[in-house]
Each structure stands twice: as C-alpha cells, then as structure tokens.
Short mmCIF file of the C-alpha atoms (twelve columns), coordinates in Angstrom:
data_MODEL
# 
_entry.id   MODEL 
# 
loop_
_atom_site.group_PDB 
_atom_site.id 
_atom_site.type_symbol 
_atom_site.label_atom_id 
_atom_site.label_alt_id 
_atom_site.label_comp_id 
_atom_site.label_asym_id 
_atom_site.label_seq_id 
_atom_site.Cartn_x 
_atom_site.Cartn_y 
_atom_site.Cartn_z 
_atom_site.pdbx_PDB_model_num 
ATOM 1  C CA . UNK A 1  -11.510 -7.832 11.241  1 
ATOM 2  C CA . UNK A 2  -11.866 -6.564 7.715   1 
ATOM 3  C CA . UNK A 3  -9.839  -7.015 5.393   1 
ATOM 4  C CA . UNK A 4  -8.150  -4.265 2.266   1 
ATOM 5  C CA . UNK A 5  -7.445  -4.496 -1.149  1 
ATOM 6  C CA . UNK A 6  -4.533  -2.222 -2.268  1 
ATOM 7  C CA . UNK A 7  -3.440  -1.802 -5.585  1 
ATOM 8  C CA . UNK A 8  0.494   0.502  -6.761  1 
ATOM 9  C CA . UNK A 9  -1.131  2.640  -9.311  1 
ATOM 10 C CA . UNK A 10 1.600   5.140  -9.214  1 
ATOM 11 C CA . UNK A 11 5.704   4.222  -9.564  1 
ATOM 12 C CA . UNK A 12 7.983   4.445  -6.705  1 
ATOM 13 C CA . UNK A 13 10.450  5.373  -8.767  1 
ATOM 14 C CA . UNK A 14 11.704  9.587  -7.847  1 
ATOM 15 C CA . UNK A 15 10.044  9.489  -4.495  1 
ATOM 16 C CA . UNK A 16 12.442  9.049  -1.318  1 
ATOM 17 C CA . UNK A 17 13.267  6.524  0.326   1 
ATOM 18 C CA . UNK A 18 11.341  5.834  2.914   1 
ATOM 19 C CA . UNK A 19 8.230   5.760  0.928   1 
ATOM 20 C CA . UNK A 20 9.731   2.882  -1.042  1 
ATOM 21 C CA . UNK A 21 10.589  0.725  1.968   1 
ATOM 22 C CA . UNK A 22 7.227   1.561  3.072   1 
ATOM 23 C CA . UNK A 23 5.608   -0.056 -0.255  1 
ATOM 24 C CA . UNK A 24 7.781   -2.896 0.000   1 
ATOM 25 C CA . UNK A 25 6.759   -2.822 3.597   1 
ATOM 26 C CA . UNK A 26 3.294   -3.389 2.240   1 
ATOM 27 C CA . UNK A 27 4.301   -6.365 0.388   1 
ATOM 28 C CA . UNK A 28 3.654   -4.830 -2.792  1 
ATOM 29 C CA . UNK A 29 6.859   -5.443 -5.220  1 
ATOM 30 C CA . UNK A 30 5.545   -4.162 -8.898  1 
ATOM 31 C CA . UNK A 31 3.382   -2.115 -10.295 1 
ATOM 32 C CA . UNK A 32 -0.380  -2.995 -10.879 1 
ATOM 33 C CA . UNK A 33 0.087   -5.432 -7.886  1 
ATOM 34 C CA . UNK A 34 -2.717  -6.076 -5.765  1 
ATOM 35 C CA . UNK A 35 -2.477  -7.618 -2.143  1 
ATOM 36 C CA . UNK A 36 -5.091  -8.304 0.715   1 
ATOM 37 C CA . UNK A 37 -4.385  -7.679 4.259   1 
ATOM 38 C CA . UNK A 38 -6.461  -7.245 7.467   1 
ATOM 39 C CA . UNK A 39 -7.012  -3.520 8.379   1 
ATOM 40 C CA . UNK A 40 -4.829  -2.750 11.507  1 
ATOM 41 C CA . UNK A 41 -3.773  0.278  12.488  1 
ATOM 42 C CA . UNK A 42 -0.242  -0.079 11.656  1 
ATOM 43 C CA . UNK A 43 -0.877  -0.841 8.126   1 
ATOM 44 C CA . UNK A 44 -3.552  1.886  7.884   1 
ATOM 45 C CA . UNK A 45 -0.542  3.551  9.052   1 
ATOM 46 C CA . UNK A 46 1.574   2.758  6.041   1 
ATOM 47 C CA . UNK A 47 -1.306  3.460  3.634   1 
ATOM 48 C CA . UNK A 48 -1.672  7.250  4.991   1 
ATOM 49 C CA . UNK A 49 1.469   7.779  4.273   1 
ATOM 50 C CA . UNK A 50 2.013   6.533  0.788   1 
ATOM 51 C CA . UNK A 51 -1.973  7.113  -0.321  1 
ATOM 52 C CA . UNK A 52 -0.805  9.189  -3.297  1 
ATOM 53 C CA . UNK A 53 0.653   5.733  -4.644  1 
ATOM 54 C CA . UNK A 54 -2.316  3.231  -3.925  1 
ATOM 55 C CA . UNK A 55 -5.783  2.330  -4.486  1 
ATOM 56 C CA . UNK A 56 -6.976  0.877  -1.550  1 
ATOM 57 C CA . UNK A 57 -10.682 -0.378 -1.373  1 
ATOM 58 C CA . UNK A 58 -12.318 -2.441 1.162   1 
ATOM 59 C CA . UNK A 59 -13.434 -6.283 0.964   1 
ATOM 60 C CA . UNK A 60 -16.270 -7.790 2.318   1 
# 
C-alpha cells in the first residue's frame, strides 16, 4: 500500500472545530509537522477535507 507524507503548512487556529479534531485526527499536533501514513481511504478522507491546511506528497 503506499504510503503519504503530510506536512500543517497552514494554522488551525480560526477554523471550526471539526477541522481541528480532524488534524489532530491525523496525528499532526504543531505546525511544520510532518507524519507518514499508509493511503486508505479514510485518511484520504480526512485530507480532502482539511487540504487547504496540508501538503501532502506521496512516498515511494
């Protein structure tokens, strides 16, 4: 399965709530913070919906 690199480039601070629990969903905690995780479809899920937040790039 592959696997994703995401990256907060953008705060969670003035955006509702849900999109925060949905970063810390993620596993992401601070800014600049980058994580791996395998590409399923309910974290592809949770990407789509806070994209405007992340980088997300794909790891070989």
């Amino acid at each position: 399965m592959k696997k994703l690199r995401i990256k907060q480039i953008k705060s969670a601070i003035d955006r509702p709530e849900r999109q925060k629990r949905t970063i810390k969903a993620l596993g992401i905690g601070k800014m600049n913070q980058t994580i791996e995780v395998e590409a399923t479809p309910q974290i592809e899920g949770m990407i789509n919906k806070v994209k405007h937040l992340l980088s997300v790039e794909e790891v070989s």
